[in-house]
C-alpha positions in Angstrom: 6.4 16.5 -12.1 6.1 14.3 -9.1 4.1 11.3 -9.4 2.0 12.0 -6.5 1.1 15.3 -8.0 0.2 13.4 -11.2 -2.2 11.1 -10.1 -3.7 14.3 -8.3 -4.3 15.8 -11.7 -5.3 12.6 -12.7 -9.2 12.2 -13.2 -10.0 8.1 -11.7 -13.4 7.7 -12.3 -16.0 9.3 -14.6 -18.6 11.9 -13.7 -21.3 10.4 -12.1 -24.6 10.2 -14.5 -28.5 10.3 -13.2 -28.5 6.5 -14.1 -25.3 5.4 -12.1 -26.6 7.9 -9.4 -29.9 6.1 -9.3 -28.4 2.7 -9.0 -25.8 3.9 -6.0 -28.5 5.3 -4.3 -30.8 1.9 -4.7 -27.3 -0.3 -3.9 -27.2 1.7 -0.6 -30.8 1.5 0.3 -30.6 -2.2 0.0 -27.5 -2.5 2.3 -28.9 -0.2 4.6 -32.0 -2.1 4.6 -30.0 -5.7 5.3 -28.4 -4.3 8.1 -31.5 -3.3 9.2 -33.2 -6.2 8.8 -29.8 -8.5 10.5 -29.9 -6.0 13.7 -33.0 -6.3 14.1 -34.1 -10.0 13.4 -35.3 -10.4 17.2 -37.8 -8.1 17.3 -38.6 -9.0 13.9 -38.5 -13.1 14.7 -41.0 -12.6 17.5 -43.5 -10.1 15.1 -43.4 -12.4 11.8 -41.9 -15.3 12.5 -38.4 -16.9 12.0 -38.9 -18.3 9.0 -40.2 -14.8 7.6 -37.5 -13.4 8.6 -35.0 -15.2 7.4 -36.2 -15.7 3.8 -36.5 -11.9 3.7 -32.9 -11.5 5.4 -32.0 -14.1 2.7 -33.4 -12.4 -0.4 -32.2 -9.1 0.6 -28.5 -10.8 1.0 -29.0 -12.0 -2.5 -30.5 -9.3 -4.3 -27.9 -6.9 -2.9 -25.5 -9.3 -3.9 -26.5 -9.3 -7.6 -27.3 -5.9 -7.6 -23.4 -4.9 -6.5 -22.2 -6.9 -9.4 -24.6 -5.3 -11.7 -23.5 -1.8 -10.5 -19.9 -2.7 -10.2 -19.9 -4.0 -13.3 -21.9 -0.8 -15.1 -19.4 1.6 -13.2 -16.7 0.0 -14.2 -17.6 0.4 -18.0 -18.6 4.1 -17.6 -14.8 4.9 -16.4 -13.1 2.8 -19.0 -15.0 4.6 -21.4 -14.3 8.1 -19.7 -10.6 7.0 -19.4 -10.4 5.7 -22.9 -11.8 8.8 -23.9 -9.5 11.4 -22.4 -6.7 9.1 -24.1 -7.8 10.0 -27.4 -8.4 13.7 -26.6 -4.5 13.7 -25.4 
């Protein structure tokens, strides 16, 4: 068999569960919401302030920061485990 037609056949990640759903979904929101919050920091400057601004622009950066190693980290362990398990099954 071809190796190109292998790694077709080849499941690379596990099924996605409700939990690992629920944290893409939040991980997008948040960067979604940064870029939101970048592109529009002058209209935001001149309704809050600079300084408001910032610190949120700031705390979003860091908790989606955080929040992708979290997630990378959890997905990574659910396809290990799904890999590791359709190595025993074989």
């Amino acid at each position: 068999m071809p190796l190109w037609l292998d790694l077709l056949r080849t499941p690379m990640a596990a099924p996605e569960t409700s939990d690992l759903r629920r944290m893409r979904r939040t991980w997008q929101a948040l960067c979604i919401l940064l870029a939101l919050v970048v592109g529009g920091f002058g209209p935001l400057r001149q309704w809050v302030g600079r300084p408001a601004v910032a610190a949120v622009a700031l705390a979003l950066l860091v908790g989606t920061a955080l929040y992708t190693a979290l997630y990378l980290a959890r997905k990574q362990r659910a396809d290990t485990a799904y890999l590791d398990q359709l190595g025993e099954r074989e």
